[in-house]
PDB file of N, CA, C and O in Angstrom:
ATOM      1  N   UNK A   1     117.156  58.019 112.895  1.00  0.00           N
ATOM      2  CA  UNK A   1     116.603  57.798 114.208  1.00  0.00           C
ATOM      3  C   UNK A   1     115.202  58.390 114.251  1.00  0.00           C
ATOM      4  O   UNK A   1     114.847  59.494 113.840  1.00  0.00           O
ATOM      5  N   UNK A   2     114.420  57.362 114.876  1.00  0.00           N
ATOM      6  CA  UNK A   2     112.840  58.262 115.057  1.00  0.00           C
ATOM      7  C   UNK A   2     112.515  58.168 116.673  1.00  0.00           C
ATOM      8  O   UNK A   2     112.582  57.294 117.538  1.00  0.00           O
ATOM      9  N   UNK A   3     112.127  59.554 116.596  1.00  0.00           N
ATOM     10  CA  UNK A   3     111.769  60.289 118.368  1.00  0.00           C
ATOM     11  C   UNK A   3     110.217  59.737 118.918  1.00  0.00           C
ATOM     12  O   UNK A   3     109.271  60.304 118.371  1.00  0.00           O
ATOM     13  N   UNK A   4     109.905  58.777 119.856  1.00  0.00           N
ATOM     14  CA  UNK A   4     109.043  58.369 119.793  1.00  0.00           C
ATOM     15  C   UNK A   4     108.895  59.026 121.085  1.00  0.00           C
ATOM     16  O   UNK A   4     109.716  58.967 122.000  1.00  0.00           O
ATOM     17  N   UNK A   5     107.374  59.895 121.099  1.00  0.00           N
ATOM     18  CA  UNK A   5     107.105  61.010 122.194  1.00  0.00           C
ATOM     19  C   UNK A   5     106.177  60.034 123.032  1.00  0.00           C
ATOM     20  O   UNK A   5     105.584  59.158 122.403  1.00  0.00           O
ATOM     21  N   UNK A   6     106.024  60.113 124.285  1.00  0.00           N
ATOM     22  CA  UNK A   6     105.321  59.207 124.873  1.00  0.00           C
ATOM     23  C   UNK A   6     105.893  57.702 124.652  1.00  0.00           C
ATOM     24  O   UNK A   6     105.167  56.716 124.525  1.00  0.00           O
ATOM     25  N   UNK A   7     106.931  57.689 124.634  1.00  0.00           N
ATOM     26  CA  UNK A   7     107.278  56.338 124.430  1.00  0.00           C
ATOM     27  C   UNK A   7     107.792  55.238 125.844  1.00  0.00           C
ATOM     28  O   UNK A   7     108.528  54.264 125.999  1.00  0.00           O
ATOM     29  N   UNK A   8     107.086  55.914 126.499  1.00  0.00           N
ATOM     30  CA  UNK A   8     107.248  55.628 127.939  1.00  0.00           C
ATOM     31  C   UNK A   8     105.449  54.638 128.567  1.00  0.00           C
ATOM     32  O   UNK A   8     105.046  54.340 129.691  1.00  0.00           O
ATOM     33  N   UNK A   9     104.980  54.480 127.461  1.00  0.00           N
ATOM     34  CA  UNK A   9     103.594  54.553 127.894  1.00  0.00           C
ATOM     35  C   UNK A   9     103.028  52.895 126.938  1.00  0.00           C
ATOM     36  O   UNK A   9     103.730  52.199 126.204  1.00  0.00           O
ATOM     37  N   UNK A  10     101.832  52.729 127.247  1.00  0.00           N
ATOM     38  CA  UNK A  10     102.003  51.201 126.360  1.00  0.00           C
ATOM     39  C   UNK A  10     101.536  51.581 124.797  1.00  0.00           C
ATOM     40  O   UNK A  10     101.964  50.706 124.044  1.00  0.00           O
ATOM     41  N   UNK A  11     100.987  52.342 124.265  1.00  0.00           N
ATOM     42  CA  UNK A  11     101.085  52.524 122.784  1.00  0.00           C
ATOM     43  C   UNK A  11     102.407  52.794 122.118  1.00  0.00           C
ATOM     44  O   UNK A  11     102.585  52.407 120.963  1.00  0.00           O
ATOM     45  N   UNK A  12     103.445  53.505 122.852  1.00  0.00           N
ATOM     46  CA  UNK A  12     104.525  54.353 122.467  1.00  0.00           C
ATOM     47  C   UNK A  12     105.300  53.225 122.524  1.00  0.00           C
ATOM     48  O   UNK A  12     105.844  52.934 121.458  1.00  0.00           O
ATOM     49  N   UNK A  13     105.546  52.383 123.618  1.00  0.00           N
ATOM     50  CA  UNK A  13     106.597  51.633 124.099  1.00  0.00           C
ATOM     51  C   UNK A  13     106.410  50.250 123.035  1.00  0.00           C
ATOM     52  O   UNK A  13     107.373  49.496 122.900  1.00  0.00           O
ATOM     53  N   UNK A  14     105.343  50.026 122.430  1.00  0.00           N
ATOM     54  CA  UNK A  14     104.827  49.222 121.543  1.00  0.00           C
ATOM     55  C   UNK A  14     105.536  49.419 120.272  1.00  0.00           C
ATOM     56  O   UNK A  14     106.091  48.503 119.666  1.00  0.00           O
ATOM     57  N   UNK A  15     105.498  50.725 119.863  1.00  0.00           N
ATOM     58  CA  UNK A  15     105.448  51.558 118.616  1.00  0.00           C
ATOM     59  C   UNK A  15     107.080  51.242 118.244  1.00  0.00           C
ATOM     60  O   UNK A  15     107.549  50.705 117.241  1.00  0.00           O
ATOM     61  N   UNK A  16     107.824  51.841 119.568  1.00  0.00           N
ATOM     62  CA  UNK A  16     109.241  51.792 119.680  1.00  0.00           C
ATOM     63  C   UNK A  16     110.106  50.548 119.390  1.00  0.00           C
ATOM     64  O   UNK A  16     111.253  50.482 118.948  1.00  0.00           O
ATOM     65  N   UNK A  17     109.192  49.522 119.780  1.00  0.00           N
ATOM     66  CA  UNK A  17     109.837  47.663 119.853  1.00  0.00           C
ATOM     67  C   UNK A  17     109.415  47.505 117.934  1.00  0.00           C
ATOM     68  O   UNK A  17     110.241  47.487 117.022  1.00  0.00           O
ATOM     69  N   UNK A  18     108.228  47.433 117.837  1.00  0.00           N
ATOM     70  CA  UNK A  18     107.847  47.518 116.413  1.00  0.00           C
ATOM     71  C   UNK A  18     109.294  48.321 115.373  1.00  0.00           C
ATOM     72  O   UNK A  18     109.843  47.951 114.335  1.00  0.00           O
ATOM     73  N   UNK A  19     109.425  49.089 115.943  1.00  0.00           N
ATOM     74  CA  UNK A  19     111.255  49.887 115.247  1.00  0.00           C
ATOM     75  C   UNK A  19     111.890  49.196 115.004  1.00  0.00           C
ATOM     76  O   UNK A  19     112.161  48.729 113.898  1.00  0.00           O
ATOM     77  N   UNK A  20     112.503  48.841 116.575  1.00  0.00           N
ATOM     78  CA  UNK A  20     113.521  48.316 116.311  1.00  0.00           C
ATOM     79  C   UNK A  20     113.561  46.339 115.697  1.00  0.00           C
ATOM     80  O   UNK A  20     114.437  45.720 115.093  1.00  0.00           O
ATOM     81  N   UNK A  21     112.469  45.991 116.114  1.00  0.00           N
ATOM     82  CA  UNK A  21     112.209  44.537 115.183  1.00  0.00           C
ATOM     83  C   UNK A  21     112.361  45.392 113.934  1.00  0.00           C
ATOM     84  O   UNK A  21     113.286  44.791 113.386  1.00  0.00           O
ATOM     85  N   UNK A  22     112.064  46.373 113.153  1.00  0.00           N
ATOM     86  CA  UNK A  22     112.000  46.870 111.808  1.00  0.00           C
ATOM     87  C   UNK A  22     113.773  47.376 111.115  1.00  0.00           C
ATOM     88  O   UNK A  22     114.319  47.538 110.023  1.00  0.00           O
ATOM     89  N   UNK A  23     114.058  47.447 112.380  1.00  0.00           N
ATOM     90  CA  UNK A  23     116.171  48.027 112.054  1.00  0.00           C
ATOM     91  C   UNK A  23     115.779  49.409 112.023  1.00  0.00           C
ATOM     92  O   UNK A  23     115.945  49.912 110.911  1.00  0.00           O
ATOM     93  N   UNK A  24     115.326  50.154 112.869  1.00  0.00           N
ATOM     94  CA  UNK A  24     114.704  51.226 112.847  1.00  0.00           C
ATOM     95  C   UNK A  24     115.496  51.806 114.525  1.00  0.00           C
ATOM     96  O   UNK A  24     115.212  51.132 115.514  1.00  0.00           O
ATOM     97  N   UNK A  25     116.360  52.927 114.687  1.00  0.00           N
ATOM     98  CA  UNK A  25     116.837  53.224 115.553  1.00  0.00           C
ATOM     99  C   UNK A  25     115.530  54.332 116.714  1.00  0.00           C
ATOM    100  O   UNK A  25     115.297  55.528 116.542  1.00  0.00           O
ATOM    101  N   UNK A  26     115.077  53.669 117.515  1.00  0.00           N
ATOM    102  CA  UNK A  26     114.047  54.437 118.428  1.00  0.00           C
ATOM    103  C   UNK A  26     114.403  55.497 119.723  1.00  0.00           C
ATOM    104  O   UNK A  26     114.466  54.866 120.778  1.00  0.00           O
ATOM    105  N   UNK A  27     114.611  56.728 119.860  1.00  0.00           N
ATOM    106  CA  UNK A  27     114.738  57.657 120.627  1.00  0.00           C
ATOM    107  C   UNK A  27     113.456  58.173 121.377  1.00  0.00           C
ATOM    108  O   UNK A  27     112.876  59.184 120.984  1.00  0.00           O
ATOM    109  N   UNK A  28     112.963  57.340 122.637  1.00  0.00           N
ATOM    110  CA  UNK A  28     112.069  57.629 123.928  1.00  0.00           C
ATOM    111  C   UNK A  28     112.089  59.099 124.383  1.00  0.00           C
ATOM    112  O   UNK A  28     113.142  59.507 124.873  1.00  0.00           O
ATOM    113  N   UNK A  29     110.969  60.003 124.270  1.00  0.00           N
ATOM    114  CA  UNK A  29     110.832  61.042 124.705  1.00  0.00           C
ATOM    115  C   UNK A  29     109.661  61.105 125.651  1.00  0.00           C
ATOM    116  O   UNK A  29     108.564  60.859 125.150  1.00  0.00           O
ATOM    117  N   UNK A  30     109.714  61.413 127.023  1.00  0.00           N
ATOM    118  CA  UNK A  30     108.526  61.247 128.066  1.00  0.00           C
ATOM    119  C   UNK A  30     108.486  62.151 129.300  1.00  0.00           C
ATOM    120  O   UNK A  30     109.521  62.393 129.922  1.00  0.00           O
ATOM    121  N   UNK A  31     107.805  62.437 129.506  1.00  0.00           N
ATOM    122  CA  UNK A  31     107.939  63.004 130.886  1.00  0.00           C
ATOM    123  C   UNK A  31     107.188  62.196 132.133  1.00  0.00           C
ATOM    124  O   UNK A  31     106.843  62.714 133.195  1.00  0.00           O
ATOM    125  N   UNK A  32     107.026  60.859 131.766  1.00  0.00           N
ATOM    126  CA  UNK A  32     106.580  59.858 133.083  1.00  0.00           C
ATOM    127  C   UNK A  32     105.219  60.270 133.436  1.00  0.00           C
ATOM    128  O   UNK A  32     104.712  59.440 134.190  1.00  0.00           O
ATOM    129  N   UNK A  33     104.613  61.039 133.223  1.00  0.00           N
ATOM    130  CA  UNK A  33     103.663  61.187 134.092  1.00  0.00           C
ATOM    131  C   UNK A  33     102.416  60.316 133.995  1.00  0.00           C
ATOM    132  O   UNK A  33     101.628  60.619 134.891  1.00  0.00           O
ATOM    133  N   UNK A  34     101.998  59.395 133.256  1.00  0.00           N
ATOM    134  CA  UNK A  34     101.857  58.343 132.715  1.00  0.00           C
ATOM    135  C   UNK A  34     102.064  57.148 132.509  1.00  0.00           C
ATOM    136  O   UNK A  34     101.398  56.173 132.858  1.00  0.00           O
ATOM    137  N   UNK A  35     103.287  57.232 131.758  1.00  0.00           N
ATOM    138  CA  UNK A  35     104.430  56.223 131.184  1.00  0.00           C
ATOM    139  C   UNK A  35     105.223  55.561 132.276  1.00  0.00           C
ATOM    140  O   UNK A  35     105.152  56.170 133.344  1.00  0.00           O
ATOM    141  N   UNK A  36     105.758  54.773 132.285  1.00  0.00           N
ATOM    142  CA  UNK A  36     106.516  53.981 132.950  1.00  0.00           C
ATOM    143  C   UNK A  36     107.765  53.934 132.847  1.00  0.00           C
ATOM    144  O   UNK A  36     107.814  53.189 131.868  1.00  0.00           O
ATOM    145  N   UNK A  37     109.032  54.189 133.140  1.00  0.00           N
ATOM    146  CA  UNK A  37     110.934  53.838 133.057  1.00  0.00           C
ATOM    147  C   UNK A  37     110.488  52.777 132.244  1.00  0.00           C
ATOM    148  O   UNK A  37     110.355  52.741 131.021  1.00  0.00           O
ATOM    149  N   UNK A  38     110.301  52.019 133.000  1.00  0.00           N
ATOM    150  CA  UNK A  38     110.293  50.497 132.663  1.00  0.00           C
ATOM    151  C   UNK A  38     110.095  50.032 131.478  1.00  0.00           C
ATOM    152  O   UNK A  38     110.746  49.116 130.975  1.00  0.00           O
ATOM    153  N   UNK A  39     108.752  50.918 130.709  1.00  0.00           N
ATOM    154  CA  UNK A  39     108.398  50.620 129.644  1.00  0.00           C
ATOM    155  C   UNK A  39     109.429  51.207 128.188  1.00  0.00           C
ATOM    156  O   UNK A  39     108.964  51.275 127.051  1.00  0.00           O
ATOM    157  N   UNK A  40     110.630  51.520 128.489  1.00  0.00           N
ATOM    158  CA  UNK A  40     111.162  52.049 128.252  1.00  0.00           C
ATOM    159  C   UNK A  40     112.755  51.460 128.213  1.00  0.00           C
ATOM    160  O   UNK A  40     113.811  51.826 127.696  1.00  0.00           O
ATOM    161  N   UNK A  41     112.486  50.786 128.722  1.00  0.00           N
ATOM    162  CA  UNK A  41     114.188  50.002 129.117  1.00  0.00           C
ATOM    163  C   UNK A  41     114.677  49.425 127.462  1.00  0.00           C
ATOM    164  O   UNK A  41     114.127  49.214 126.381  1.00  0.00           O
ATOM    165  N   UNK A  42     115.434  49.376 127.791  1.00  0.00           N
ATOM    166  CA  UNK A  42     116.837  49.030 126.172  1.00  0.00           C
ATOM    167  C   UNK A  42     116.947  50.302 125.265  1.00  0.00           C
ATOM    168  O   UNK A  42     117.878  50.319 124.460  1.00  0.00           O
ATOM    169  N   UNK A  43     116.142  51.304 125.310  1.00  0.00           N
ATOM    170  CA  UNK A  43     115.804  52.475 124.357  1.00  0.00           C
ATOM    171  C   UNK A  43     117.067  53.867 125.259  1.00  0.00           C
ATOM    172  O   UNK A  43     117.803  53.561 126.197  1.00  0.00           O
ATOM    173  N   UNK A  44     117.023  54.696 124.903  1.00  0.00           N
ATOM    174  CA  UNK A  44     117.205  55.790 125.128  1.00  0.00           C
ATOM    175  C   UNK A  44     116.405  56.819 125.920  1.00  0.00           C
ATOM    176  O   UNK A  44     115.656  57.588 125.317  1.00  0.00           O
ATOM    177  N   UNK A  45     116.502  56.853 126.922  1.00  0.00           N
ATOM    178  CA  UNK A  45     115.183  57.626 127.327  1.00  0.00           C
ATOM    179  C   UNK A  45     115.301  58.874 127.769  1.00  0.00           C
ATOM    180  O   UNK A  45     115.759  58.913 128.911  1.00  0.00           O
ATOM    181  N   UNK A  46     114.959  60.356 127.095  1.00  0.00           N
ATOM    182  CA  UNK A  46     115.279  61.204 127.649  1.00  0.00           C
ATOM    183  C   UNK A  46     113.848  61.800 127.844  1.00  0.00           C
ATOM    184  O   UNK A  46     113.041  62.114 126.969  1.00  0.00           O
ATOM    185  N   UNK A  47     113.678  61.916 129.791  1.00  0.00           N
ATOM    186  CA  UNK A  47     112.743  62.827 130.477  1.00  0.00           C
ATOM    187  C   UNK A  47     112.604  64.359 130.286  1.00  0.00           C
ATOM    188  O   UNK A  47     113.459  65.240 130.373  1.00  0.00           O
ATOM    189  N   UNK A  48     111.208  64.428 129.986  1.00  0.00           N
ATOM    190  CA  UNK A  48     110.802  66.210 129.403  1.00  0.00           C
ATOM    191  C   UNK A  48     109.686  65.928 128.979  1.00  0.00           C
ATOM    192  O   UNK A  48     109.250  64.864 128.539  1.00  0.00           O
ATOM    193  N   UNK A  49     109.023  67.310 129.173  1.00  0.00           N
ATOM    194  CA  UNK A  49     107.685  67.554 128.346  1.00  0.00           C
ATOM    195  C   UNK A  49     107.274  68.183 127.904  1.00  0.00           C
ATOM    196  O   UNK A  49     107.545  69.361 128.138  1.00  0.00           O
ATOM    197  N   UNK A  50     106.076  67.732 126.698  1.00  0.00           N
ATOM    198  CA  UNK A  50     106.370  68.392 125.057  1.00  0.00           C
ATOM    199  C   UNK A  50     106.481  69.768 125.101  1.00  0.00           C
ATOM    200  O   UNK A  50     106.912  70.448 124.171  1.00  0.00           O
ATOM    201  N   UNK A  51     106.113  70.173 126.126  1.00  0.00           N
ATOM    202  CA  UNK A  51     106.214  71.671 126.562  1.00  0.00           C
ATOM    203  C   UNK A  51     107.657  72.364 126.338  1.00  0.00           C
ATOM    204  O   UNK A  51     107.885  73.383 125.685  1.00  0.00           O
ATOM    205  N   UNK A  52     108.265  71.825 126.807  1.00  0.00           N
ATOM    206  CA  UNK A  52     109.648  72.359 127.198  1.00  0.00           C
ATOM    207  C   UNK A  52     110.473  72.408 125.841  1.00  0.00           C
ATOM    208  O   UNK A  52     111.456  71.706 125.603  1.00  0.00           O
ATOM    209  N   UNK A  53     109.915  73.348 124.995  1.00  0.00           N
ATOM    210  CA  UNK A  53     109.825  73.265 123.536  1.00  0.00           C
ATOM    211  C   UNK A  53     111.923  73.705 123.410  1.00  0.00           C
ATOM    212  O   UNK A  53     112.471  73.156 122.454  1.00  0.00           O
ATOM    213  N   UNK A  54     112.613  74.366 124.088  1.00  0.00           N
ATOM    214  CA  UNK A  54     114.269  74.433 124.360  1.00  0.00           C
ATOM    215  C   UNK A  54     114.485  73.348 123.998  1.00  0.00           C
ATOM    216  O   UNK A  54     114.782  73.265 122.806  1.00  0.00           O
ATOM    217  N   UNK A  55     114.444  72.032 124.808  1.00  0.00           N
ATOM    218  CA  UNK A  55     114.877  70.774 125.248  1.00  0.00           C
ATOM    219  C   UNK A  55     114.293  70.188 124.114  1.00  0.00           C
ATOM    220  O   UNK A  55     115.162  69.680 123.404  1.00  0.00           O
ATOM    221  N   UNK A  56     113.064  70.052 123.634  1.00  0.00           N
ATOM    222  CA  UNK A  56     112.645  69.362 122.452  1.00  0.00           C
ATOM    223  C   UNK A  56     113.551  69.712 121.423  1.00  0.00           C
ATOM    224  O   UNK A  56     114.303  68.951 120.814  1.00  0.00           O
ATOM    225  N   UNK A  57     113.411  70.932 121.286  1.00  0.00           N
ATOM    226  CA  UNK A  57     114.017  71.134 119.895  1.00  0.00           C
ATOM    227  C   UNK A  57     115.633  71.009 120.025  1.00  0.00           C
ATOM    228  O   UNK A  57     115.910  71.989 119.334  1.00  0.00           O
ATOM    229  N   UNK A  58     116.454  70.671 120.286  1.00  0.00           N
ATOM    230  CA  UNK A  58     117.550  70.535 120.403  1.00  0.00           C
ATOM    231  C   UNK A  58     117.841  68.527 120.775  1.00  0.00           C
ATOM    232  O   UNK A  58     118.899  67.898 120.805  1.00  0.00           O
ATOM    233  N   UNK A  59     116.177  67.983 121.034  1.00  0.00           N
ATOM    234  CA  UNK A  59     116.179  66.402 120.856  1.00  0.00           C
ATOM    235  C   UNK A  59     115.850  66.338 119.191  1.00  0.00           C
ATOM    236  O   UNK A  59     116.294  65.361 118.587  1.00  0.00           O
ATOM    237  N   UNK A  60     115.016  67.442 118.374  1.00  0.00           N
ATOM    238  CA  UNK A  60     114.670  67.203 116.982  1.00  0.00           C
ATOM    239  C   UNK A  60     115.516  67.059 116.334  1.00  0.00           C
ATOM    240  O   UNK A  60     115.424  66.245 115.415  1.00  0.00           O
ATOM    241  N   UNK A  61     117.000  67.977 116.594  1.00  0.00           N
ATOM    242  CA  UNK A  61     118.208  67.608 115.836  1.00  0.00           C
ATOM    243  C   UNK A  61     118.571  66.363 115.475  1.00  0.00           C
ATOM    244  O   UNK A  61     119.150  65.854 114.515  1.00  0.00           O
ATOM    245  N   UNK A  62     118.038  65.962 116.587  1.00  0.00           N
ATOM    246  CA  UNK A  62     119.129  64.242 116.550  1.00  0.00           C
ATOM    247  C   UNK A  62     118.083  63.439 115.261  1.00  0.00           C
ATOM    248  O   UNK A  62     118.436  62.709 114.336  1.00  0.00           O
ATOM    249  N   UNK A  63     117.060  63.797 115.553  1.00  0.00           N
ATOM    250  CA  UNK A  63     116.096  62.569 114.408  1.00  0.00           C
ATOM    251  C   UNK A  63     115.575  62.955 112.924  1.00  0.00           C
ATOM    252  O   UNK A  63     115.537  64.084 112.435  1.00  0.00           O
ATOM    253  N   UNK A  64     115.217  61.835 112.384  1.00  0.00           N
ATOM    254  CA  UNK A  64     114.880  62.091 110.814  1.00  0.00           C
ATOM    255  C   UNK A  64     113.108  62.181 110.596  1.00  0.00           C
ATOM    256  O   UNK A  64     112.435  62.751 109.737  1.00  0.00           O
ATOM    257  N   UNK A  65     112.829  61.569 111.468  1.00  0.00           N
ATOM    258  CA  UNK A  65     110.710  61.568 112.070  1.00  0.00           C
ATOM    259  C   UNK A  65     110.850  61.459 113.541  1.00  0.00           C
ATOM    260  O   UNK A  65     111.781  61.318 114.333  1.00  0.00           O
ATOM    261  N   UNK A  66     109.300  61.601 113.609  1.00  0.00           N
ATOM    262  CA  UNK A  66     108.814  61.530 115.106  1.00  0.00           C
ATOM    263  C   UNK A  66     107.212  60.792 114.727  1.00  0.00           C
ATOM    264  O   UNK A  66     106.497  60.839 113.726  1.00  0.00           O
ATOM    265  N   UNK A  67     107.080  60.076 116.139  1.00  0.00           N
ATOM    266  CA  UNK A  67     105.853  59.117 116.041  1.00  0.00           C
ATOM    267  C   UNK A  67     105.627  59.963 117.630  1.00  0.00           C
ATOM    268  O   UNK A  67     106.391  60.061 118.590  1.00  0.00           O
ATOM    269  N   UNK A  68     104.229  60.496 117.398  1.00  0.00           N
ATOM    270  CA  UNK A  68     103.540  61.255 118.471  1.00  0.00           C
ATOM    271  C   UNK A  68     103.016  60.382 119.177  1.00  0.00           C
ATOM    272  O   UNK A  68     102.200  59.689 118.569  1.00  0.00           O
ATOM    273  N   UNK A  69     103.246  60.019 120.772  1.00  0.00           N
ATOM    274  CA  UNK A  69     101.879  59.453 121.000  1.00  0.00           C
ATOM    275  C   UNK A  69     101.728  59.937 122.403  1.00  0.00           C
ATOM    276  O   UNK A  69     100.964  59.318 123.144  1.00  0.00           O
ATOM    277  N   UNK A  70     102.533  61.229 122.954  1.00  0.00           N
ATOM    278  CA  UNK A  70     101.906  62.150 123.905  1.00  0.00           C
ATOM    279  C   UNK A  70     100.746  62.583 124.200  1.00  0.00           C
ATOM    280  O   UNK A  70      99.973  62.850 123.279  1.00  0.00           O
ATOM    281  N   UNK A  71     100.372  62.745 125.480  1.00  0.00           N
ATOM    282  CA  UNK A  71      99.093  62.483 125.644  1.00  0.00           C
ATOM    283  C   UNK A  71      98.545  63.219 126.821  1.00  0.00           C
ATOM    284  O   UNK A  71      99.493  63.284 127.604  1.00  0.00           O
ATOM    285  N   UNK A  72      97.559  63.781 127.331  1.00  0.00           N
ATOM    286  CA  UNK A  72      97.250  64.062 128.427  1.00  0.00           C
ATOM    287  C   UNK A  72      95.836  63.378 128.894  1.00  0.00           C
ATOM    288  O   UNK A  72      94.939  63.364 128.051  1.00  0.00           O
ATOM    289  N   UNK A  73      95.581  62.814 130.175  1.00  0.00           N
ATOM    290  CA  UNK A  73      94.978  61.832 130.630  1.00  0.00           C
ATOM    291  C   UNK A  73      94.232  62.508 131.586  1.00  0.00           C
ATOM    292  O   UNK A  73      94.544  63.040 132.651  1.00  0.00           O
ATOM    293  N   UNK A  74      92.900  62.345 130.833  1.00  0.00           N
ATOM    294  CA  UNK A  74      92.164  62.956 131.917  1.00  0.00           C
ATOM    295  C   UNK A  74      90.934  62.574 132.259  1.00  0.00           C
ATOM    296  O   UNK A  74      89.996  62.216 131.547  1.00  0.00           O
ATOM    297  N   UNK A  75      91.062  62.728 133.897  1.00  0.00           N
ATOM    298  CA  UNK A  75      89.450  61.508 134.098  1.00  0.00           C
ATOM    299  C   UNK A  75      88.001  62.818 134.438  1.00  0.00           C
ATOM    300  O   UNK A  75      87.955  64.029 134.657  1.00  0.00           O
ATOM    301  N   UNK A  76      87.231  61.947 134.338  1.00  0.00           N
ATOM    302  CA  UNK A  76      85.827  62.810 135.007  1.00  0.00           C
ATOM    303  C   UNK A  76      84.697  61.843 134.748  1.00  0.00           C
ATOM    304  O   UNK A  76      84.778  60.854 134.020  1.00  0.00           O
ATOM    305  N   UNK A  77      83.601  62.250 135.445  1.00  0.00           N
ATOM    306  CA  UNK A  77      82.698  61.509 136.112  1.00  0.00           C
ATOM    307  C   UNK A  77      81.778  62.016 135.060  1.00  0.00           C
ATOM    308  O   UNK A  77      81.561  63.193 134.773  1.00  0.00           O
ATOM    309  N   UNK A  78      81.081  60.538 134.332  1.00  0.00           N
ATOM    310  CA  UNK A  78      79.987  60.748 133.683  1.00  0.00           C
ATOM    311  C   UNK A  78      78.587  61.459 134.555  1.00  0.00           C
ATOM    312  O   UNK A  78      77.791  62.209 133.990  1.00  0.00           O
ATOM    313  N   UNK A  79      78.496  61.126 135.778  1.00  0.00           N
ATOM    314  CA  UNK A  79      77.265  61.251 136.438  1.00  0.00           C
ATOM    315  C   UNK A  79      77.498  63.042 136.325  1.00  0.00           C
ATOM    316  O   UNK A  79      76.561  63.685 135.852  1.00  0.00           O
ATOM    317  N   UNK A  80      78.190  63.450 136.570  1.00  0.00           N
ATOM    318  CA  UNK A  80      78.253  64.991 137.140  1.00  0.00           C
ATOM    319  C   UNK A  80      77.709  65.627 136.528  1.00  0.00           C
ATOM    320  O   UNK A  80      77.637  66.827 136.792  1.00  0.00           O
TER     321      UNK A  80
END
């Protein structure tokens, strides 16, 4: 199984379909803040963030890799 972090989001949720067309079992890791449920549907999706290093590491058990594509999004104004 591979833990796809941000897989709630459109690179991740991409990454994840690419899997499973491959016979590749995909495990969704997200904390939404971003990402979408939606983008996420047929997968496994367990809510958290990468922070919550308890909860991660006890999702690392379950998998053999991880495909990163967590992210933090941040805007600002060129003019400023």
């Amino acid at each position: 199984m591979i833990l796809v972090t941000g897989g709630a989001g459109y690179i991740g949720s991409h990454a994840a379909r690419a899997l499973r067309r491959h016979n590749h079992e995909a495990l969704i890791y997200d904390n939404l803040s971003a990402g979408q449920e939606s983008f996420a549907s047929g997968f496994e999706l367990i809510i958290g963030d990468i922070a919550e290093s308890e909860k991660l590491a006890q999702v690392l058990k379950r998998v053999d890799a991880v495909m990163h594509f967590g992210g933090l999004h941040h805007r600002y104004d060129r003019a400023a």
